[in-house]
Every structure is written in structure tokens, then in C-alpha cells.
PDB file of N, CA, C, O and CB in Angstrom:
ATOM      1  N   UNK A   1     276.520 128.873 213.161  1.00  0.00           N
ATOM      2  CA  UNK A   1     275.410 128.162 213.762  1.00  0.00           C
ATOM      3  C   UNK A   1     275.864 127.566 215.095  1.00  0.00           C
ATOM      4  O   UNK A   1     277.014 127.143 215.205  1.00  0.00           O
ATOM      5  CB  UNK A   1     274.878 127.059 212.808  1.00  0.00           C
ATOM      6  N   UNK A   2     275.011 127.520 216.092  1.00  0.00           N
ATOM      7  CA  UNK A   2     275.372 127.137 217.512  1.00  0.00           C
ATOM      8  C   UNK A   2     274.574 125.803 217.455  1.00  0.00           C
ATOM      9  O   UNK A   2     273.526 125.638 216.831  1.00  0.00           O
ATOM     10  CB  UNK A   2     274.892 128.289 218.808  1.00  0.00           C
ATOM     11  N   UNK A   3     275.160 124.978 218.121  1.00  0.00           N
ATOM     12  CA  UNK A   3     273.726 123.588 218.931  1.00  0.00           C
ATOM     13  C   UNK A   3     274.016 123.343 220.522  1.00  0.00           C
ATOM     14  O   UNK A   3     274.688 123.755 221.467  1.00  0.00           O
ATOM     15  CB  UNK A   3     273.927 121.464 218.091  1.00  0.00           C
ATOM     16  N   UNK A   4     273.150 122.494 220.192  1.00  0.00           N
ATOM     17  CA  UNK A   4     272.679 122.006 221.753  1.00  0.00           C
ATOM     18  C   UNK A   4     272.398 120.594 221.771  1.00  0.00           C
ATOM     19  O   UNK A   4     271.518 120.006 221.143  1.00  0.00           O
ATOM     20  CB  UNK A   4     271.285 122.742 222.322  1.00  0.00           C
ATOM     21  N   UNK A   5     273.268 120.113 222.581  1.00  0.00           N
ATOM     22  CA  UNK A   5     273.183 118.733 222.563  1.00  0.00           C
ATOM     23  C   UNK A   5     272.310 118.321 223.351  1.00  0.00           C
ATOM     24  O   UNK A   5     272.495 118.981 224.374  1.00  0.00           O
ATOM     25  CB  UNK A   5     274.245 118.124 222.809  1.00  0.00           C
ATOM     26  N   UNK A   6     271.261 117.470 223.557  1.00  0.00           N
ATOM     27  CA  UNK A   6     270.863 116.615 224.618  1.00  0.00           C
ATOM     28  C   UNK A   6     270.805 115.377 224.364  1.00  0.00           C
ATOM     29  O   UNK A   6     271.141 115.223 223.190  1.00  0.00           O
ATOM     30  CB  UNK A   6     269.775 116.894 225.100  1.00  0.00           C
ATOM     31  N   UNK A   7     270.473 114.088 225.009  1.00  0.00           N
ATOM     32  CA  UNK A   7     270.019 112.887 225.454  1.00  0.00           C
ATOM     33  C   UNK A   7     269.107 112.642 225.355  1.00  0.00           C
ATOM     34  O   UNK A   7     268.426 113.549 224.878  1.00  0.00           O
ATOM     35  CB  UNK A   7     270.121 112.600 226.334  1.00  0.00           C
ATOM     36  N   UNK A   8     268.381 111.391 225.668  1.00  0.00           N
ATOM     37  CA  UNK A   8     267.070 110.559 225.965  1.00  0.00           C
ATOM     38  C   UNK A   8     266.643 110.562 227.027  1.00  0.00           C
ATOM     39  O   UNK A   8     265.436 110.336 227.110  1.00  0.00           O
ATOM     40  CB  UNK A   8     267.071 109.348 225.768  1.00  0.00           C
ATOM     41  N   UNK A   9     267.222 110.750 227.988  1.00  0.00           N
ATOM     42  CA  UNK A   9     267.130 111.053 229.600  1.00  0.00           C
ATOM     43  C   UNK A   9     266.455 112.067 229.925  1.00  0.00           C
ATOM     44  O   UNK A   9     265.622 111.925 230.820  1.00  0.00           O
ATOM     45  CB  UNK A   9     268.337 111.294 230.275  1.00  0.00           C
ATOM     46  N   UNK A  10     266.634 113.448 229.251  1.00  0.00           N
ATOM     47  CA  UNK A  10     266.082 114.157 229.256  1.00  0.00           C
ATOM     48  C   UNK A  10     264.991 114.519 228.705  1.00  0.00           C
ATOM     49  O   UNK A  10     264.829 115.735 228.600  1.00  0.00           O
ATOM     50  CB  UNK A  10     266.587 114.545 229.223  1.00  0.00           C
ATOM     51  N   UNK A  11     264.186 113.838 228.318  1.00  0.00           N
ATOM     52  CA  UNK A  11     262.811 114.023 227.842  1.00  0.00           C
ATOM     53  C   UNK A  11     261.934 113.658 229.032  1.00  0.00           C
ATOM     54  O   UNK A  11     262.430 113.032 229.968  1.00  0.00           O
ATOM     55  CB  UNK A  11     262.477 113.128 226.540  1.00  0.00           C
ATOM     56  N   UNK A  12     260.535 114.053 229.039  1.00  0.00           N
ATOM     57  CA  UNK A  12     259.663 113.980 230.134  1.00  0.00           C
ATOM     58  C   UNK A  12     258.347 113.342 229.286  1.00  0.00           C
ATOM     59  O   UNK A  12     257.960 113.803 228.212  1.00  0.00           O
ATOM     60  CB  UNK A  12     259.436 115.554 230.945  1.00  0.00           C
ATOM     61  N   UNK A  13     257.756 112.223 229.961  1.00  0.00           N
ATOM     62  CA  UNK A  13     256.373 111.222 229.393  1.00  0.00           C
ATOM     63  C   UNK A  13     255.688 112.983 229.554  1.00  0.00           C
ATOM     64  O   UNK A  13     255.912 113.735 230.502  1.00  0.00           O
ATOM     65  CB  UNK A  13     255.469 109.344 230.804  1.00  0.00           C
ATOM     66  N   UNK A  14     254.955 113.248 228.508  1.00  0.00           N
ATOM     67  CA  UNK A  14     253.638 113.759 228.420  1.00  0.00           C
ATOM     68  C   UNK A  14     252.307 113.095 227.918  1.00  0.00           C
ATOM     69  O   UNK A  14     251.876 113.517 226.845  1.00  0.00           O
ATOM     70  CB  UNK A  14     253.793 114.726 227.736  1.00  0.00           C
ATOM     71  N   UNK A  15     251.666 112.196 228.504  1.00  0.00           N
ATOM     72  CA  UNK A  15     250.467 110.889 227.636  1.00  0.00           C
ATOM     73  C   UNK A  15     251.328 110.542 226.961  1.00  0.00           C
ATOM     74  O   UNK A  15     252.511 110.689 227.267  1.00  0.00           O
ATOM     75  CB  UNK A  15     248.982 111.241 226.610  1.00  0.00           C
ATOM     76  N   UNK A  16     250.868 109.933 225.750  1.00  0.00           N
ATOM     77  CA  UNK A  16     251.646 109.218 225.129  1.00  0.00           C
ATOM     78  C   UNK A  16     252.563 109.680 224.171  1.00  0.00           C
ATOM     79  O   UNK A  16     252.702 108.971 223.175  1.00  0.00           O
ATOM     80  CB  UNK A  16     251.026 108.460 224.703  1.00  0.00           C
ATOM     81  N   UNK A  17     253.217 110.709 224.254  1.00  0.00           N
ATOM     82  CA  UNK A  17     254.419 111.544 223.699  1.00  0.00           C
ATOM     83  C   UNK A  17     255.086 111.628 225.113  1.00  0.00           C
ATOM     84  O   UNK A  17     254.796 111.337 226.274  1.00  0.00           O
ATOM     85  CB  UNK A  17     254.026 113.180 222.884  1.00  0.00           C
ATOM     86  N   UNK A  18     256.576 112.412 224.123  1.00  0.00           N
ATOM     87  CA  UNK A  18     257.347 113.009 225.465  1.00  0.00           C
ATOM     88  C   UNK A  18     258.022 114.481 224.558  1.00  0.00           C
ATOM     89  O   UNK A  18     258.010 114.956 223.422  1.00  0.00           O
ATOM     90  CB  UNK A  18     258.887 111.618 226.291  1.00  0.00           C
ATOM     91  N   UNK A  19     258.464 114.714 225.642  1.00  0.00           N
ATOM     92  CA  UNK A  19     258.748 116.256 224.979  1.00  0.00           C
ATOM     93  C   UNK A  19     260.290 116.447 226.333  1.00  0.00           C
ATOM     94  O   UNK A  19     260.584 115.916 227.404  1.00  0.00           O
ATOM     95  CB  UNK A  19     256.785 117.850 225.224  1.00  0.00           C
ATOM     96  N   UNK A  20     260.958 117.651 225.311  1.00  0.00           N
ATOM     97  CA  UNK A  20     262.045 118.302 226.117  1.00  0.00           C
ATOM     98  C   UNK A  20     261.882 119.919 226.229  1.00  0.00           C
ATOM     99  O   UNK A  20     261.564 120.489 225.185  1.00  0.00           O
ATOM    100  CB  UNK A  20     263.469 117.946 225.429  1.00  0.00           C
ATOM    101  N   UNK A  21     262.068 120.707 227.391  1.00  0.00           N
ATOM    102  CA  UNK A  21     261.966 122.022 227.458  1.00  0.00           C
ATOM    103  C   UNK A  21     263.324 122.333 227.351  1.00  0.00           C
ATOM    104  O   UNK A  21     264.240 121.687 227.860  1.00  0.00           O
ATOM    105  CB  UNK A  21     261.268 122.555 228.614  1.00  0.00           C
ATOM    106  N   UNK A  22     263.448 123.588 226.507  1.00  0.00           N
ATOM    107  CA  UNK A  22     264.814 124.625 226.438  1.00  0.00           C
ATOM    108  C   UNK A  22     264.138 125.935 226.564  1.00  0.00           C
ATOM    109  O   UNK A  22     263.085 126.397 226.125  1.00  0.00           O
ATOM    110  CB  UNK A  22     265.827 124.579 224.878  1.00  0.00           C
ATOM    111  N   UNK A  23     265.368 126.503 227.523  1.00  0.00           N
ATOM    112  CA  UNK A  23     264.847 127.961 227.565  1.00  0.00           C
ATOM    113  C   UNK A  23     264.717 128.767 226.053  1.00  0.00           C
ATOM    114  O   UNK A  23     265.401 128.297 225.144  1.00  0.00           O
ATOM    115  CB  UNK A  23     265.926 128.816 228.540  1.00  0.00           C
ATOM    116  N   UNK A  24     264.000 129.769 225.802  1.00  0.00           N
ATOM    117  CA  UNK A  24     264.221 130.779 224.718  1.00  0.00           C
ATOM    118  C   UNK A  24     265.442 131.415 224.593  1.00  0.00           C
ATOM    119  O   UNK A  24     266.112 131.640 223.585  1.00  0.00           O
ATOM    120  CB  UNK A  24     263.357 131.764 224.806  1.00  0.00           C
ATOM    121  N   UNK A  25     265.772 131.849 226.539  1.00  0.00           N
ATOM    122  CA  UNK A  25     267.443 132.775 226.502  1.00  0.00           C
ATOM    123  C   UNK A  25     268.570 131.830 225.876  1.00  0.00           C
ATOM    124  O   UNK A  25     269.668 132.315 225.605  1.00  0.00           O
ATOM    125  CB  UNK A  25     268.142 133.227 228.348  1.00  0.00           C
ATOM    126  N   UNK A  26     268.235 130.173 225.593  1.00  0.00           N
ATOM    127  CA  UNK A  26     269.270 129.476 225.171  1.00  0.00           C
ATOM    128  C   UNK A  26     269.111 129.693 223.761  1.00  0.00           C
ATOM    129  O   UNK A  26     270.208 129.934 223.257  1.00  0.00           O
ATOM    130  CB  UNK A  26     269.316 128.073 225.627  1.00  0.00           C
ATOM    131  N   UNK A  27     268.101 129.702 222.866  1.00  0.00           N
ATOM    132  CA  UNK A  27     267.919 129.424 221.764  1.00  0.00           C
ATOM    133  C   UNK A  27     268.130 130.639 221.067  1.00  0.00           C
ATOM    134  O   UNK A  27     269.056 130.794 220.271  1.00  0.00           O
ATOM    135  CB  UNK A  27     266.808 128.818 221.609  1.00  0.00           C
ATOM    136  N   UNK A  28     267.138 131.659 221.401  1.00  0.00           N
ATOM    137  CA  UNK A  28     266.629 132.910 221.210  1.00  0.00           C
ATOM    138  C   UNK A  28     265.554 133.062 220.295  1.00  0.00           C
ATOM    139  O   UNK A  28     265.345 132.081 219.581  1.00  0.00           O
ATOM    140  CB  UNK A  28     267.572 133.690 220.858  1.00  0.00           C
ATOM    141  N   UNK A  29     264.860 133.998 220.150  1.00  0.00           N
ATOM    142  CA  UNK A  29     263.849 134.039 219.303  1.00  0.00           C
ATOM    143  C   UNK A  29     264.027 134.822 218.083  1.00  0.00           C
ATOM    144  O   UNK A  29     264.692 135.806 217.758  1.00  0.00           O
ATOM    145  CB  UNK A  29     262.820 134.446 219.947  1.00  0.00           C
ATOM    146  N   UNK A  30     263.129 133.969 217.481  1.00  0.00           N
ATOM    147  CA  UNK A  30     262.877 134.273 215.816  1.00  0.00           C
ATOM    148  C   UNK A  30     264.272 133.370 215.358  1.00  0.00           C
ATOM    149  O   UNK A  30     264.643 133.964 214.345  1.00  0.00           O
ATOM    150  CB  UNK A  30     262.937 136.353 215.233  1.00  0.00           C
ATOM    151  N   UNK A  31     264.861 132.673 215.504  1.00  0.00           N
ATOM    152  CA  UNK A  31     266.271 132.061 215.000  1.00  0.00           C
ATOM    153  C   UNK A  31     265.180 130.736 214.262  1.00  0.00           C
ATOM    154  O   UNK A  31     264.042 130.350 214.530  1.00  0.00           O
ATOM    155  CB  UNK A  31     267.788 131.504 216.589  1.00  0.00           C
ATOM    156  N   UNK A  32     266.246 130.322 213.205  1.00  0.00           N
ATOM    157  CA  UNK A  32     265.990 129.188 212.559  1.00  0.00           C
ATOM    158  C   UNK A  32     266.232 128.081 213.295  1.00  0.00           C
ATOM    159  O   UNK A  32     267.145 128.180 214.114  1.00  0.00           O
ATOM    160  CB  UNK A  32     266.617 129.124 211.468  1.00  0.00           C
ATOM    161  N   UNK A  33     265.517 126.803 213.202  1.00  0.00           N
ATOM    162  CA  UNK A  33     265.768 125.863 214.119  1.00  0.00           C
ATOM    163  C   UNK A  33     265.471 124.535 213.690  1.00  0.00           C
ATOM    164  O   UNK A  33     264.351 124.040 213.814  1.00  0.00           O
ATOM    165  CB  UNK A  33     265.126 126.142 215.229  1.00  0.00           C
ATOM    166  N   UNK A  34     266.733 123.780 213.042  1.00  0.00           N
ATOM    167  CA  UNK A  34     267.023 122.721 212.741  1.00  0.00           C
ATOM    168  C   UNK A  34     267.034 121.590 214.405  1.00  0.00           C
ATOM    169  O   UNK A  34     267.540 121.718 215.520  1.00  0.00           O
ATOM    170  CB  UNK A  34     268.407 123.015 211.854  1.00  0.00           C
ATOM    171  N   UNK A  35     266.372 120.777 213.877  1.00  0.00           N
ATOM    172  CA  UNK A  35     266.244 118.797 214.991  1.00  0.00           C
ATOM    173  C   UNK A  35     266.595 118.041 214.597  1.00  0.00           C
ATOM    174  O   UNK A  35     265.789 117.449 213.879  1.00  0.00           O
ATOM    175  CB  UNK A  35     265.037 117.883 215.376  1.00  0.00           C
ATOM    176  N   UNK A  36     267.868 117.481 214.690  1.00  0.00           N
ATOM    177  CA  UNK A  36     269.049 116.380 214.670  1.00  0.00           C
ATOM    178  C   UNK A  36     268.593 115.319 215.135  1.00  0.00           C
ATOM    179  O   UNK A  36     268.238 115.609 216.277  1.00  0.00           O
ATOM    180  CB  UNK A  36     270.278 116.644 215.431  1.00  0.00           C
ATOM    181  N   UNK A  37     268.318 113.937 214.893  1.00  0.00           N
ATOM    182  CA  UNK A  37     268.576 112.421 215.849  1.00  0.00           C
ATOM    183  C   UNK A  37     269.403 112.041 215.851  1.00  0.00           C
ATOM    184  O   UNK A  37     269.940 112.093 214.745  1.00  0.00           O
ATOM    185  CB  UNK A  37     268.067 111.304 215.718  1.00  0.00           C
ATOM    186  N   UNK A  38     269.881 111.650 216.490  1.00  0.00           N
ATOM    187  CA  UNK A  38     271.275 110.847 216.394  1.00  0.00           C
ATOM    188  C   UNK A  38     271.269 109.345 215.785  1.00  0.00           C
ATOM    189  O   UNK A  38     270.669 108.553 216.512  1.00  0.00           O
ATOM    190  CB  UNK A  38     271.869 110.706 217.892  1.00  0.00           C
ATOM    191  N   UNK A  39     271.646 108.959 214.962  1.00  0.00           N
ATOM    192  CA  UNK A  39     271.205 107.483 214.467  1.00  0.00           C
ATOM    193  C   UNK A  39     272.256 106.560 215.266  1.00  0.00           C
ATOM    194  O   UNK A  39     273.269 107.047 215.769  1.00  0.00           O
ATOM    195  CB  UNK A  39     271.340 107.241 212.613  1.00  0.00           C
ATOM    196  N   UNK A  40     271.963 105.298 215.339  1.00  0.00           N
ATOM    197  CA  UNK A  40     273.069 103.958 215.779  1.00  0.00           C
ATOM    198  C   UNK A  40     274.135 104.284 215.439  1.00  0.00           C
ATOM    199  O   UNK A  40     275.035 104.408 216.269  1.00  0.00           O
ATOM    200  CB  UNK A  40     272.939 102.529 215.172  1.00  0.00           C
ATOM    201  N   UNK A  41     274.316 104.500 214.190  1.00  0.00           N
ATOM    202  CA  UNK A  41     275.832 104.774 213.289  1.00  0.00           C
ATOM    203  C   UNK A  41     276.567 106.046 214.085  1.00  0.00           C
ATOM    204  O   UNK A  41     277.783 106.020 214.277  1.00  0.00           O
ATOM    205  CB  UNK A  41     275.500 105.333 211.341  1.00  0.00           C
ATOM    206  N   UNK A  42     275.957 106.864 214.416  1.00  0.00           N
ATOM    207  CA  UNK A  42     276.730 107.886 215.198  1.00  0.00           C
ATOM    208  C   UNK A  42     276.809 109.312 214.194  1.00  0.00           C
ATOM    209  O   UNK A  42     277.457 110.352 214.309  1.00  0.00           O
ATOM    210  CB  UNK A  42     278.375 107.208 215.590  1.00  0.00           C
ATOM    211  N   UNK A  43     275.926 108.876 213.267  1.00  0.00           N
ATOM    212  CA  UNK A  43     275.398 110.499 212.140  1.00  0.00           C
ATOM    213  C   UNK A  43     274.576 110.477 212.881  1.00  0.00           C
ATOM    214  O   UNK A  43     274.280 109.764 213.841  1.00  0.00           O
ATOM    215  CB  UNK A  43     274.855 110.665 210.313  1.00  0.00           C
ATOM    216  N   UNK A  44     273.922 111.856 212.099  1.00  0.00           N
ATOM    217  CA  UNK A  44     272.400 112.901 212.694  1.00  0.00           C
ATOM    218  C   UNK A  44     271.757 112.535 211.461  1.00  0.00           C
ATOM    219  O   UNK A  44     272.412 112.363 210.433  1.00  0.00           O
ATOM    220  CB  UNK A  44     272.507 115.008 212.984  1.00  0.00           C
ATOM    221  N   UNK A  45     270.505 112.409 211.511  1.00  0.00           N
ATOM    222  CA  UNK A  45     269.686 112.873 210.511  1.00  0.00           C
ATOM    223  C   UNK A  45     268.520 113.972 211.154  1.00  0.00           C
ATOM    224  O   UNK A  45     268.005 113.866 212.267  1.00  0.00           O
ATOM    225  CB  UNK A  45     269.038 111.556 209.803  1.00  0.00           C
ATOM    226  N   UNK A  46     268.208 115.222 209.987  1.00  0.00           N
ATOM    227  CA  UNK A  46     266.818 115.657 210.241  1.00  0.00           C
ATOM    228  C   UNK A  46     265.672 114.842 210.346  1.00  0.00           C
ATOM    229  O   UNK A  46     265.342 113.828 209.731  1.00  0.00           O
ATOM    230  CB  UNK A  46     266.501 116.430 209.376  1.00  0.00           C
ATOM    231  N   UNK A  47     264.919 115.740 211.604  1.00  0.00           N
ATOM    232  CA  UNK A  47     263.202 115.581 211.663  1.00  0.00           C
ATOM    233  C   UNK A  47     262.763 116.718 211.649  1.00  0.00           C
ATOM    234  O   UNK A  47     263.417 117.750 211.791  1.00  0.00           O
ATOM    235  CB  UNK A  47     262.502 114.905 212.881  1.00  0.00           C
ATOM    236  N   UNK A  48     261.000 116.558 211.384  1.00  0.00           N
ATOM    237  CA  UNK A  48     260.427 117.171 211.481  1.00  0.00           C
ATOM    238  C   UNK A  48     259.905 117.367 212.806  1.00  0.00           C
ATOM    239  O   UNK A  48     258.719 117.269 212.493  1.00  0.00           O
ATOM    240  CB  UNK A  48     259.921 116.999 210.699  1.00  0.00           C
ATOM    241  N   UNK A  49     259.876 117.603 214.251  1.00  0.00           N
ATOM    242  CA  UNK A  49     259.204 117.311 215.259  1.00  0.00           C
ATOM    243  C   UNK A  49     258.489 118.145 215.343  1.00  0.00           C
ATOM    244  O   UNK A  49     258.709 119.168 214.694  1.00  0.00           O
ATOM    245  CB  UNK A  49     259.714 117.080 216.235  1.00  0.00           C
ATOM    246  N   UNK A  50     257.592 118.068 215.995  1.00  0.00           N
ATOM    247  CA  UNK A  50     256.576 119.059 216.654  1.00  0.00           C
ATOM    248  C   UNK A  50     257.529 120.233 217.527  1.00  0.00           C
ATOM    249  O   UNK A  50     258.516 119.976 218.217  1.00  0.00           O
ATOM    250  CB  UNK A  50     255.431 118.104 217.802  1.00  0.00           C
ATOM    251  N   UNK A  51     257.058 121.285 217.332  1.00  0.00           N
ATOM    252  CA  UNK A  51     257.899 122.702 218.320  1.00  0.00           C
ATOM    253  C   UNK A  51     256.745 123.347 218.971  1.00  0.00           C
ATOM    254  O   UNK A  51     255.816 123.845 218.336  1.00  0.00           O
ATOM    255  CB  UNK A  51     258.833 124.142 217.262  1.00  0.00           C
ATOM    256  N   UNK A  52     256.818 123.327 220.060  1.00  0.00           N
ATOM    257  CA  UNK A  52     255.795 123.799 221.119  1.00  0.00           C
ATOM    258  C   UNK A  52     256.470 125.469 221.924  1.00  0.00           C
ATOM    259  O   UNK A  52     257.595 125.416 222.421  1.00  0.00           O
ATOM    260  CB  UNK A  52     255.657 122.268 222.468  1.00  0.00           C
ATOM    261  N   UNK A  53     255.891 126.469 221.958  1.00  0.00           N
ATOM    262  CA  UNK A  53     256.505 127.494 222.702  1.00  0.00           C
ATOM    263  C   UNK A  53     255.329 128.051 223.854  1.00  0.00           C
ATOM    264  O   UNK A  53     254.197 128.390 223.511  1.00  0.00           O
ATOM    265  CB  UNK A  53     257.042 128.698 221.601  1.00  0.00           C
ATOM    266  N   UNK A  54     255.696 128.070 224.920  1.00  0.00           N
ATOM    267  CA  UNK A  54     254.986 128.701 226.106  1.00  0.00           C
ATOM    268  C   UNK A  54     255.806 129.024 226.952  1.00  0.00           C
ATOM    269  O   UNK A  54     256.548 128.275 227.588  1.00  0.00           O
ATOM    270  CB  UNK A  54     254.052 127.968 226.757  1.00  0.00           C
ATOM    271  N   UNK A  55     255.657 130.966 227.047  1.00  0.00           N
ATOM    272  CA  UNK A  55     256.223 131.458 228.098  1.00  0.00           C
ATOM    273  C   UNK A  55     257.433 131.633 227.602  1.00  0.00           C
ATOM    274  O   UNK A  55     257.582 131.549 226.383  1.00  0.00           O
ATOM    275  CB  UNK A  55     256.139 130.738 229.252  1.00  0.00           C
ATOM    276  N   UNK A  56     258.493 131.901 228.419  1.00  0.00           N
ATOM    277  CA  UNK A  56     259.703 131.531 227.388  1.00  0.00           C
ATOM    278  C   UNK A  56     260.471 130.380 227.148  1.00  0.00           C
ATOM    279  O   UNK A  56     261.695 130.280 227.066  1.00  0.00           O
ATOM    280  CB  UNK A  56     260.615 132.236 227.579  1.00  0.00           C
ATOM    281  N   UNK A  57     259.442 129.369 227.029  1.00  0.00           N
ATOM    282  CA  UNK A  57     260.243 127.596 226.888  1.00  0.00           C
ATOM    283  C   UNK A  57     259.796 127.714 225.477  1.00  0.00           C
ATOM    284  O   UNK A  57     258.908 128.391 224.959  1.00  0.00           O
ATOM    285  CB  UNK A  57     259.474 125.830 227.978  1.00  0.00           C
ATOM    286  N   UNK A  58     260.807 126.720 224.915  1.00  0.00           N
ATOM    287  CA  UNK A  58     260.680 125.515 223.523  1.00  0.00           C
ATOM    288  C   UNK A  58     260.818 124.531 223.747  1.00  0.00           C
ATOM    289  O   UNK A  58     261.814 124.001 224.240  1.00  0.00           O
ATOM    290  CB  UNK A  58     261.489 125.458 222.441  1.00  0.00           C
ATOM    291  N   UNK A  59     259.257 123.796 223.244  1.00  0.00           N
ATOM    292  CA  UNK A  59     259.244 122.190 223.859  1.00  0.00           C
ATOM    293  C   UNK A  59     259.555 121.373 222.593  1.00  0.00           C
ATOM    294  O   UNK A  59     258.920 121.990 221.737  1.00  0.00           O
ATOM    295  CB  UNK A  59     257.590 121.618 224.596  1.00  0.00           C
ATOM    296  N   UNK A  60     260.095 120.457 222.042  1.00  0.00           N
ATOM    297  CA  UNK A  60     260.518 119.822 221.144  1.00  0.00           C
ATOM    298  C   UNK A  60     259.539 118.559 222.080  1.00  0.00           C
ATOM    299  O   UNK A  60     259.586 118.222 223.263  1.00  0.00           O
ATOM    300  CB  UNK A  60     262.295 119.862 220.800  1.00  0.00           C
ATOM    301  N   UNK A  61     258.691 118.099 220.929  1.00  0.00           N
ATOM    302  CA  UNK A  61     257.873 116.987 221.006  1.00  0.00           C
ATOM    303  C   UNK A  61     258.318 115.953 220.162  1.00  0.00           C
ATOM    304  O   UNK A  61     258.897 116.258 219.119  1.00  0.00           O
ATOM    305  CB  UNK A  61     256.573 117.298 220.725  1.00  0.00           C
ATOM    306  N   UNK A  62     258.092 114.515 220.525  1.00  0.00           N
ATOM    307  CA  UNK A  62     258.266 113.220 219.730  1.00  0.00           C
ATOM    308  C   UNK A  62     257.114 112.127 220.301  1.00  0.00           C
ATOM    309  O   UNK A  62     256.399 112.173 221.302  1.00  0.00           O
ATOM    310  CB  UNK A  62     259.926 112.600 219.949  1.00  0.00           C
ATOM    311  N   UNK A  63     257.223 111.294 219.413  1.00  0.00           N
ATOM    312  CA  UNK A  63     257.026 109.822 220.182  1.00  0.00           C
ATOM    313  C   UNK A  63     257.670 108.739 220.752  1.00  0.00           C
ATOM    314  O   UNK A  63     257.162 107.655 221.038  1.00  0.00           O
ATOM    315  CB  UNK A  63     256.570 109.217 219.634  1.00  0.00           C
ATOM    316  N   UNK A  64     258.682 109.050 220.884  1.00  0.00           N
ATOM    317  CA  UNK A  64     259.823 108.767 221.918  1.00  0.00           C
ATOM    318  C   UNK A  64     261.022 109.299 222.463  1.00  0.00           C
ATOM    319  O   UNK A  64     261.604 109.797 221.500  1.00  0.00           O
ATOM    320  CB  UNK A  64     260.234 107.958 221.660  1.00  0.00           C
ATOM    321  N   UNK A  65     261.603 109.440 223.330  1.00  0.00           N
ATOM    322  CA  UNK A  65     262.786 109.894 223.828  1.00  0.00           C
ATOM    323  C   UNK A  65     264.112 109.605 222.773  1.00  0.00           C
ATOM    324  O   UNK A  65     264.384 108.453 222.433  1.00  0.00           O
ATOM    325  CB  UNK A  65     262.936 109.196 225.233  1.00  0.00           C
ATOM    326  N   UNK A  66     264.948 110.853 222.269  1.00  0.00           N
ATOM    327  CA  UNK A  66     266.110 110.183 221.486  1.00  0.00           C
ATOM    328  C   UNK A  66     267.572 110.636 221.648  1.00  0.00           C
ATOM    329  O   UNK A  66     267.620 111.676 222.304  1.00  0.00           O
ATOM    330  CB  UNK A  66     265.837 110.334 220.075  1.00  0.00           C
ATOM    331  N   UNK A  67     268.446 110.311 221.367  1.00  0.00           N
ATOM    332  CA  UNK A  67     270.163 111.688 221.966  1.00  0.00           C
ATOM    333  C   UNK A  67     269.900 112.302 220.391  1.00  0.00           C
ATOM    334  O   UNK A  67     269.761 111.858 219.252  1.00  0.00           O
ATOM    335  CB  UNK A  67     272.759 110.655 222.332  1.00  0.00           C
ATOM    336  N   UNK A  68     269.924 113.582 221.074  1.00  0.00           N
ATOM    337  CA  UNK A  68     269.934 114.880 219.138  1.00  0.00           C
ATOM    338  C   UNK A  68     270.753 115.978 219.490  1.00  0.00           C
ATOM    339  O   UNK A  68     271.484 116.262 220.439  1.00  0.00           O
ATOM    340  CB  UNK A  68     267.991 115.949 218.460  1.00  0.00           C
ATOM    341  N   UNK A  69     270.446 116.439 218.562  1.00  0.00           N
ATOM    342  CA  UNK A  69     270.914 118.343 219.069  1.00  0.00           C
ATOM    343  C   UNK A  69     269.993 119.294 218.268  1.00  0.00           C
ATOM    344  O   UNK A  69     269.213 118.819 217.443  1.00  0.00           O
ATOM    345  CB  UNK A  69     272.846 118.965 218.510  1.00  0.00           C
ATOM    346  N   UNK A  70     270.059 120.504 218.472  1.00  0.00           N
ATOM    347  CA  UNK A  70     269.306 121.656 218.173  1.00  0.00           C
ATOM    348  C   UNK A  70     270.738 121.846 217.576  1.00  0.00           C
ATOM    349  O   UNK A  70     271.873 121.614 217.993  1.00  0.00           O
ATOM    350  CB  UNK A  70     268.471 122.719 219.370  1.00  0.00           C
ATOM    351  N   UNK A  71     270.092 122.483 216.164  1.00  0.00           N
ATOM    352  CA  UNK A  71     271.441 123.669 215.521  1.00  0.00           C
ATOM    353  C   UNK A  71     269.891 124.893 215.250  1.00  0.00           C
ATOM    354  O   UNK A  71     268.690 124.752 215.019  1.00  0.00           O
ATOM    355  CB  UNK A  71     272.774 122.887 213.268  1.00  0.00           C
ATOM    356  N   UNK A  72     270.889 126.095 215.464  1.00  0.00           N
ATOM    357  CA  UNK A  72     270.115 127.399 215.263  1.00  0.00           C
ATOM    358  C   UNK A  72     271.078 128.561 215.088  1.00  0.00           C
ATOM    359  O   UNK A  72     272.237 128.220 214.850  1.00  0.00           O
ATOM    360  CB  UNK A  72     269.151 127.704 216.500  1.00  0.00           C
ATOM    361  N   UNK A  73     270.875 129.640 215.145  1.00  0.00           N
ATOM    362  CA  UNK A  73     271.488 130.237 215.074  1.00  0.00           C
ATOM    363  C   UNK A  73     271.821 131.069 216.289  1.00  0.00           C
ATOM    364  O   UNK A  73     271.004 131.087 217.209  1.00  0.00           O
ATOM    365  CB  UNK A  73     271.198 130.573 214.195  1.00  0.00           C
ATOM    366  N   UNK A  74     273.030 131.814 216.388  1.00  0.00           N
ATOM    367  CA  UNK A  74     273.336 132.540 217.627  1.00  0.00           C
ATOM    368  C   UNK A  74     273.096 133.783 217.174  1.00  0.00           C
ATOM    369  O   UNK A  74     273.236 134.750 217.922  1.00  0.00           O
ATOM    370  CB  UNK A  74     274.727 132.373 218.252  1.00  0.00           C
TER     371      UNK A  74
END
């Protein structure tokens, strides 16, 4: 399994959500796709987030900005 780390920084206000774009060529398609938060403590726990695809982006939606990672497969 591969991930992808990002930040809170990197999310963008969409109304009152925010969302992050990843390319598809990063992820790839049809792969399974686990969403990590990062908690205070410095574990991950799963979410469920919203997964948005247009074009070849994956938008990972929330109601707030958080540091996670994507695990999927390579």
C-alpha cells in the first residue's frame, strides 16, 4: 500500500466545506482508498469523507481542513 501525506494548509474554502485536489496519475484509478486524520496524539484514525472525482482530480471533501494521508494502493 502507498500514501500520501498532506496538511491543513492545503485544503481550499469551498462554501462552507473545504476540499483537497489529488491528481488520479497520483492515486490511480479503480484503487481502494482509505482517509487517515491525524489525531493530537500523533495516531490516524479512519473517516468516512466525501470523494469527489472530475476530470482526472480526486477531491477529498470535509468540514474542515485537517493533516491526514491517503493509503491506496500502487
Amino acid at each position: 500500500m502507498a500514501t500520501k501525506n498532506f496538511n491543513k494548509d492545503e485544503f481550499v474554502q469551498d462554501g462552507d466545506r473545504y476540499q483537497i485536489e489529488f491528481s488520479m496519475k497520483e492515486i490511480g484509478e479503480g484503487s481502494d482508498l482509505i482517509i487517515e486524520r491525524k489525531k493530537d496524539d500523533g495516531e490516524y484514525e479512519i473517516i468516512q469523507a466525501e470523494v469527489n472525482r472530475h476530470d482526472e482530480s480526486l477531491f477529498v471533501v470535509w468540514s474542515e481542513p485537517f493533516d491526514g494521508r491517503l493509503i491506496f494502493e500502487k
